[in-house]
mmCIF file of the N, C-alpha and C atoms, coordinates in Angstrom:
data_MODEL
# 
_entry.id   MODEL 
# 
loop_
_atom_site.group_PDB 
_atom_site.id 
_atom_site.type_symbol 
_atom_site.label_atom_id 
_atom_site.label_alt_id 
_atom_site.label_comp_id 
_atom_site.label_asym_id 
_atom_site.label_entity_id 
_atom_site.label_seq_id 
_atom_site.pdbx_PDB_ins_code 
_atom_site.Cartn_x 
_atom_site.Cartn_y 
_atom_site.Cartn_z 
_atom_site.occupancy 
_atom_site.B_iso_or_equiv 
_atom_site.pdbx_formal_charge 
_atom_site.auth_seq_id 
_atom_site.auth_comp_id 
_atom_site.auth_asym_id 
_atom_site.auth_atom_id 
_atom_site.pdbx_PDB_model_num 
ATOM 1   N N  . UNK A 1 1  ? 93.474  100.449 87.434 1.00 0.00 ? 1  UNK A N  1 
ATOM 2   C CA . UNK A 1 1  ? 93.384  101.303 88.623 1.00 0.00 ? 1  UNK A CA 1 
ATOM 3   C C  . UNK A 1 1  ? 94.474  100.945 89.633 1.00 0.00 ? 1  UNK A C  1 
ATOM 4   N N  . UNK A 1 2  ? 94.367  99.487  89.883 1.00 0.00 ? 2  UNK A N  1 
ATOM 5   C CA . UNK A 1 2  ? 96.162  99.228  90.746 1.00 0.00 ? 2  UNK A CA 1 
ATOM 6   C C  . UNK A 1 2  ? 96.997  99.491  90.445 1.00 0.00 ? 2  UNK A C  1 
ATOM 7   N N  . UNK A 1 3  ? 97.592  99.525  89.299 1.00 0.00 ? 3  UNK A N  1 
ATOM 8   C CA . UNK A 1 3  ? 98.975  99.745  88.565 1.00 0.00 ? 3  UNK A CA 1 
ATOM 9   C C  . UNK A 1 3  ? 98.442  101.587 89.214 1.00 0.00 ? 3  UNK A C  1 
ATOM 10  N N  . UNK A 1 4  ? 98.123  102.140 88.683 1.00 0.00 ? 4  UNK A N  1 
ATOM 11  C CA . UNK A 1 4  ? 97.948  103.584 89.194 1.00 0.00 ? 4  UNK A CA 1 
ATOM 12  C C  . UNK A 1 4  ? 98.417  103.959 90.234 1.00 0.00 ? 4  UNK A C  1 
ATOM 13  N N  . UNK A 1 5  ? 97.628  103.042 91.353 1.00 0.00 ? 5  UNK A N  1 
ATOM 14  C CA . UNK A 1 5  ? 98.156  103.672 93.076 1.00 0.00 ? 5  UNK A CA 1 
ATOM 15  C C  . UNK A 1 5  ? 99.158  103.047 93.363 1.00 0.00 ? 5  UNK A C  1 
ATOM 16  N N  . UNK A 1 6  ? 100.159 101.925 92.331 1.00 0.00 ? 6  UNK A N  1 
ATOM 17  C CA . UNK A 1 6  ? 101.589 101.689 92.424 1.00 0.00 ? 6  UNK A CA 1 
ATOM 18  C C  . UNK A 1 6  ? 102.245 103.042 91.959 1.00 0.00 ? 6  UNK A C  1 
ATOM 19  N N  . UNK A 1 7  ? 101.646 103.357 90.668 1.00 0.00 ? 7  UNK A N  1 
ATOM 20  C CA . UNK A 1 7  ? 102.619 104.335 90.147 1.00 0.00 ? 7  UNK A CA 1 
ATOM 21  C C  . UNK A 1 7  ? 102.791 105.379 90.504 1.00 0.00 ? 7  UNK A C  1 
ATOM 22  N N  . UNK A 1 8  ? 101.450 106.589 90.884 1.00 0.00 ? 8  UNK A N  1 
ATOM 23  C CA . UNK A 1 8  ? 101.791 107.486 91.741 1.00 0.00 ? 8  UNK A CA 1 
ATOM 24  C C  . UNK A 1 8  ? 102.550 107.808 92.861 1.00 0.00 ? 8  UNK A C  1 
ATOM 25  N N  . UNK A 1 9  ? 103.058 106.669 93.940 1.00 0.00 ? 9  UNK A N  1 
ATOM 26  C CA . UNK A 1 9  ? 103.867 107.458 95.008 1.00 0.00 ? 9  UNK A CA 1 
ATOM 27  C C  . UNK A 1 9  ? 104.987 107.013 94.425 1.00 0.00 ? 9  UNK A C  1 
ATOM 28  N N  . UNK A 1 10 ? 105.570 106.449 93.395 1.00 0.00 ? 10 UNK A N  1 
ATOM 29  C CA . UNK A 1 10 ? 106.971 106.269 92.692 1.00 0.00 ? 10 UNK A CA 1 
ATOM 30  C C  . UNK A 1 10 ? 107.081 108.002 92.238 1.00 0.00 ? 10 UNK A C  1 
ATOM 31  N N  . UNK A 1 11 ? 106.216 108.123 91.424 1.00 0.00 ? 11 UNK A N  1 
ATOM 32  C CA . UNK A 1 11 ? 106.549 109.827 90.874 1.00 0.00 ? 11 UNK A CA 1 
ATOM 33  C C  . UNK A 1 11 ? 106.405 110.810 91.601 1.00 0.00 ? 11 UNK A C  1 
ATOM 34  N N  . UNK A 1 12 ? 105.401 110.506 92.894 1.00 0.00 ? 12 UNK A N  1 
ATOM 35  C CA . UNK A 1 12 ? 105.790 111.620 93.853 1.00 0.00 ? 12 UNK A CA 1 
ATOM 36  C C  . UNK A 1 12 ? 107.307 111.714 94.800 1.00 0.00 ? 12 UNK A C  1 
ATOM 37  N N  . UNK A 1 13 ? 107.427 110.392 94.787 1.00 0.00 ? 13 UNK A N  1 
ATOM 38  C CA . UNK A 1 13 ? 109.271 110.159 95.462 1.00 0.00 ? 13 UNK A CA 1 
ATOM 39  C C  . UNK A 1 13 ? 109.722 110.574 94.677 1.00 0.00 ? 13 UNK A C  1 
ATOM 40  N N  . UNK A 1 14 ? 109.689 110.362 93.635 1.00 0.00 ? 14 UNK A N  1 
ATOM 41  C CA . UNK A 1 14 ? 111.490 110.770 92.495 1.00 0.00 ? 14 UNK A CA 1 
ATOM 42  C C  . UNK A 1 14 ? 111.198 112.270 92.339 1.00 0.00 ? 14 UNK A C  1 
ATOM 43  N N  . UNK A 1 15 ? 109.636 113.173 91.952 1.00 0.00 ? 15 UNK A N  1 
ATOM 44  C CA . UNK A 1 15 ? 109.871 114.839 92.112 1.00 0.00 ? 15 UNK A CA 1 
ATOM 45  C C  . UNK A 1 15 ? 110.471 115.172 93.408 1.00 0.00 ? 15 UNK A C  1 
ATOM 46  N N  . UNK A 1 16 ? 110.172 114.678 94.462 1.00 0.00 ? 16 UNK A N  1 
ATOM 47  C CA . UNK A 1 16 ? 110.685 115.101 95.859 1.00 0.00 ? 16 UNK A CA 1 
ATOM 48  C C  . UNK A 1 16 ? 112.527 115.026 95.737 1.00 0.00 ? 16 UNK A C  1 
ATOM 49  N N  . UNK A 1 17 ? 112.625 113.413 95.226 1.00 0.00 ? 17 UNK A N  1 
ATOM 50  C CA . UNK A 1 17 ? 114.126 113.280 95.178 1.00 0.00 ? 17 UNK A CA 1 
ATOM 51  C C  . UNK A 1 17 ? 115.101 114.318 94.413 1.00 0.00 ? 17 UNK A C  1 
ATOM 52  N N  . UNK A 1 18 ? 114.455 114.559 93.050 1.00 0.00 ? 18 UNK A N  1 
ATOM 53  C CA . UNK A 1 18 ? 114.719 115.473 92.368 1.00 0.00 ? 18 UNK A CA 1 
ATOM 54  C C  . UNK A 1 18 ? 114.845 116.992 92.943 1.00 0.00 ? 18 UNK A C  1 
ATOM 55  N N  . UNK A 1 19 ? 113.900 117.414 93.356 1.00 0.00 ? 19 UNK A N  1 
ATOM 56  C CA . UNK A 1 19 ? 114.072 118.473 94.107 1.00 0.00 ? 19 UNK A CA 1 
ATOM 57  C C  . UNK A 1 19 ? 115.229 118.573 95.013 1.00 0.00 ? 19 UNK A C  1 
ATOM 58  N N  . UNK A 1 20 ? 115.316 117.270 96.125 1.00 0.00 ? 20 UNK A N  1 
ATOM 59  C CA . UNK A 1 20 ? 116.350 117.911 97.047 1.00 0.00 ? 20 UNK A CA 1 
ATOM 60  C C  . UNK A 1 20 ? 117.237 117.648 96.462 1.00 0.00 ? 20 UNK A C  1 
ATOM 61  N N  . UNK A 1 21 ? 118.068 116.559 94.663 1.00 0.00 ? 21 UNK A N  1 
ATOM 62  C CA . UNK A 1 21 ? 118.939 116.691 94.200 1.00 0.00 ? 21 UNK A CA 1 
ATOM 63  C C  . UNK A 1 21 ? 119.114 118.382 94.098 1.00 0.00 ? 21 UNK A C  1 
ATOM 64  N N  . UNK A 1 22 ? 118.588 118.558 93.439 1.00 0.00 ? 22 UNK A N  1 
ATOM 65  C CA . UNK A 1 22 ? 118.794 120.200 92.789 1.00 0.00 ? 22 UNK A CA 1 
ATOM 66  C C  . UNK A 1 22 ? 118.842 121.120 93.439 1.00 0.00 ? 22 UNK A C  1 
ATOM 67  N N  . UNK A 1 23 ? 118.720 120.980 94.921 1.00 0.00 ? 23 UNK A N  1 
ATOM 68  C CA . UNK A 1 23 ? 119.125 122.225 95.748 1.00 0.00 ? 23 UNK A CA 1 
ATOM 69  C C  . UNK A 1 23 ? 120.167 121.968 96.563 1.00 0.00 ? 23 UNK A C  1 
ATOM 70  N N  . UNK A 1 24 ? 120.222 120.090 96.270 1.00 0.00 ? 24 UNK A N  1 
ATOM 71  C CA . UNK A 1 24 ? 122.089 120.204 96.713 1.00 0.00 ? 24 UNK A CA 1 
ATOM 72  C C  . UNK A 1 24 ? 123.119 120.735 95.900 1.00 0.00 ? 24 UNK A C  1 
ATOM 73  N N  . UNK A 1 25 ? 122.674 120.754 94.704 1.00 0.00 ? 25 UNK A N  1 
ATOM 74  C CA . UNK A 1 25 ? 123.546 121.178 93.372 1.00 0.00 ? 25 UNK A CA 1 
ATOM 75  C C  . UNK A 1 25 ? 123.686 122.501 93.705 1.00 0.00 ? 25 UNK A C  1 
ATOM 76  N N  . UNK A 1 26 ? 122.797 122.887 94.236 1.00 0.00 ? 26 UNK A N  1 
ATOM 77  C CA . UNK A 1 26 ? 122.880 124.853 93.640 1.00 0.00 ? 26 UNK A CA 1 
ATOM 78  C C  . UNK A 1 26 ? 123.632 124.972 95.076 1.00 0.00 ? 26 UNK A C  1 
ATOM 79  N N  . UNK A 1 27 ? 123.211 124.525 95.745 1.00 0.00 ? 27 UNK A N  1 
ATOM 80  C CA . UNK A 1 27 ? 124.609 124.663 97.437 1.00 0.00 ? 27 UNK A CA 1 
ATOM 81  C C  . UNK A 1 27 ? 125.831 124.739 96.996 1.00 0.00 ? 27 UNK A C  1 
ATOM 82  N N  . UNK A 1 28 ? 126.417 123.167 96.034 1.00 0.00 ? 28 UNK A N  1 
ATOM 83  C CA . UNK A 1 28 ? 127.767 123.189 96.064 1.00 0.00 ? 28 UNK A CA 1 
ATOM 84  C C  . UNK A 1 28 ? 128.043 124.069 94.655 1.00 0.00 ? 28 UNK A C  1 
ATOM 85  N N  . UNK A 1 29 ? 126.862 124.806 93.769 1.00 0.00 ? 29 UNK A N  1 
ATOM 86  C CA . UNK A 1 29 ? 127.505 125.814 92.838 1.00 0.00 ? 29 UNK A CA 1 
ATOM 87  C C  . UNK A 1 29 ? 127.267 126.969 93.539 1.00 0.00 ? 29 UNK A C  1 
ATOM 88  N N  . UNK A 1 30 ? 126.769 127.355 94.584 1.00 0.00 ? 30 UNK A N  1 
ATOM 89  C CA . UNK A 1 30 ? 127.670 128.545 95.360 1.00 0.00 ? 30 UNK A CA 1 
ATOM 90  C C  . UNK A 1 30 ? 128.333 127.957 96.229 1.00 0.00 ? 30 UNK A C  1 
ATOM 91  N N  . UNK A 1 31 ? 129.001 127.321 97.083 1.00 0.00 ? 31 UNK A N  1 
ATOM 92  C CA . UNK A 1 31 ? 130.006 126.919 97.364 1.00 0.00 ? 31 UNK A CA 1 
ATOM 93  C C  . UNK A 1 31 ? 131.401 127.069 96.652 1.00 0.00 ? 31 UNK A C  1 
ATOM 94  N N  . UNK A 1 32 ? 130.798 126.577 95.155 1.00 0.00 ? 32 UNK A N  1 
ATOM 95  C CA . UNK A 1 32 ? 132.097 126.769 94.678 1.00 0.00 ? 32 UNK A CA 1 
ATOM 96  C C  . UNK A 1 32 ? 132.621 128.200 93.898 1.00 0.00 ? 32 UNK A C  1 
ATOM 97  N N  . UNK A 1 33 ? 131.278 128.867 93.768 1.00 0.00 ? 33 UNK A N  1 
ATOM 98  C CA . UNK A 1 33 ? 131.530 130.266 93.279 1.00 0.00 ? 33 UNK A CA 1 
ATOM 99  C C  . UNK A 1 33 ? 132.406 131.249 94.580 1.00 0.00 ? 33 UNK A C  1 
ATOM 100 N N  . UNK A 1 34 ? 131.801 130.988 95.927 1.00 0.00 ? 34 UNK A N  1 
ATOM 101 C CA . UNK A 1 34 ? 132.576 131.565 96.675 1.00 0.00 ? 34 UNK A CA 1 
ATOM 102 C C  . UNK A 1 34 ? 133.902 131.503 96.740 1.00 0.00 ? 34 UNK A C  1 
ATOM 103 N N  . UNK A 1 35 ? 134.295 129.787 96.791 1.00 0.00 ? 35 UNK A N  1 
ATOM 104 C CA . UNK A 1 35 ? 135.592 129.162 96.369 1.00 0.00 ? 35 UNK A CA 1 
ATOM 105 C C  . UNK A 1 35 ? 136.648 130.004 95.676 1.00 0.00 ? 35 UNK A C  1 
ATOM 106 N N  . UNK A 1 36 ? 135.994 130.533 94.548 1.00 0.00 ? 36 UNK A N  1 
ATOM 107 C CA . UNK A 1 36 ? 136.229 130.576 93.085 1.00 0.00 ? 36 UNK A CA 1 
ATOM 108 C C  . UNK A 1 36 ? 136.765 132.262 93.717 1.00 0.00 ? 36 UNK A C  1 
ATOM 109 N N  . UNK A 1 37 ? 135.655 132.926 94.266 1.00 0.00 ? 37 UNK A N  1 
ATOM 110 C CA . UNK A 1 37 ? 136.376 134.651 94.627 1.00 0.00 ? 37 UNK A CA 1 
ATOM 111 C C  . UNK A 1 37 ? 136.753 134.938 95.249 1.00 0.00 ? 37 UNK A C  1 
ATOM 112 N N  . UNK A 1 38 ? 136.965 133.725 96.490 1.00 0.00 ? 38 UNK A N  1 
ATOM 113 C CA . UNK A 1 38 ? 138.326 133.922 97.560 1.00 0.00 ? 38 UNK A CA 1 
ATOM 114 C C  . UNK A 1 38 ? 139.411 133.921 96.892 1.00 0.00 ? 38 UNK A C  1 
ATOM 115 N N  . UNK A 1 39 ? 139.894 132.924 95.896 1.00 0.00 ? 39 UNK A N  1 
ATOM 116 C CA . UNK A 1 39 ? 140.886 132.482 94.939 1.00 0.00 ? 39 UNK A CA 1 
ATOM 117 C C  . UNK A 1 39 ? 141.334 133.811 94.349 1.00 0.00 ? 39 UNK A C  1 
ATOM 118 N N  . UNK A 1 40 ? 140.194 134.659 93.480 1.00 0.00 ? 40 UNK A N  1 
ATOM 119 C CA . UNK A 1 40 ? 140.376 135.524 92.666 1.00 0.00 ? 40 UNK A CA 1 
ATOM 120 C C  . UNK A 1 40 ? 141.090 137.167 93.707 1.00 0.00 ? 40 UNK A C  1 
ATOM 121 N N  . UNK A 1 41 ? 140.359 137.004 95.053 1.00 0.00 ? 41 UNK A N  1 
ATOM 122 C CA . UNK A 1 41 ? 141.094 137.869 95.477 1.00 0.00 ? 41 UNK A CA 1 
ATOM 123 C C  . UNK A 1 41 ? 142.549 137.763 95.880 1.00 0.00 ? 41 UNK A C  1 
ATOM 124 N N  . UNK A 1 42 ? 142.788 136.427 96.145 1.00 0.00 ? 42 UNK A N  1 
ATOM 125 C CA . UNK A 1 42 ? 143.987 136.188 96.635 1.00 0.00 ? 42 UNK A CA 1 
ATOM 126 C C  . UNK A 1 42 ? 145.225 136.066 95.557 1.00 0.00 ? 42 UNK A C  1 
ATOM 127 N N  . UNK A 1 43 ? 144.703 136.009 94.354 1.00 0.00 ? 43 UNK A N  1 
ATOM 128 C CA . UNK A 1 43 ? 145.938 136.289 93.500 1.00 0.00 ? 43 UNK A CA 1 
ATOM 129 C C  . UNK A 1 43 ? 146.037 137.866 93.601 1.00 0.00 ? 43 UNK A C  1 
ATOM 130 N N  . UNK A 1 44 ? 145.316 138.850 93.069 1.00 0.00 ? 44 UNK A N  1 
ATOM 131 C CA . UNK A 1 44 ? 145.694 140.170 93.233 1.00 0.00 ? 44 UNK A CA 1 
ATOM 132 C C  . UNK A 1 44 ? 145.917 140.728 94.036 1.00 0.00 ? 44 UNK A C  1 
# 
């Protein structure tokens, strides 16, 4: 039962961590998609 209420707020931190990894990711992949069609207009 101790090992338990060690282990649970470890896995509730790392889904949380995880989460705000992955919505920093998707920021800088539109970031860089915008990047990407400023670029595309500016060659043509």
């Amino acid at each position: 039962m101790f090992s338990v209420l060690i282990f649970v707020p470890f896995v509730v931190y790392f889904t949380y961590l995880a989460r705000k990894v992955s919505k920093i990711l998707e920021r800088i992949d539109r970031r860089q998609e915008i990047i990407e069609n400023k670029d595309d207009t500016r060659k043509e």
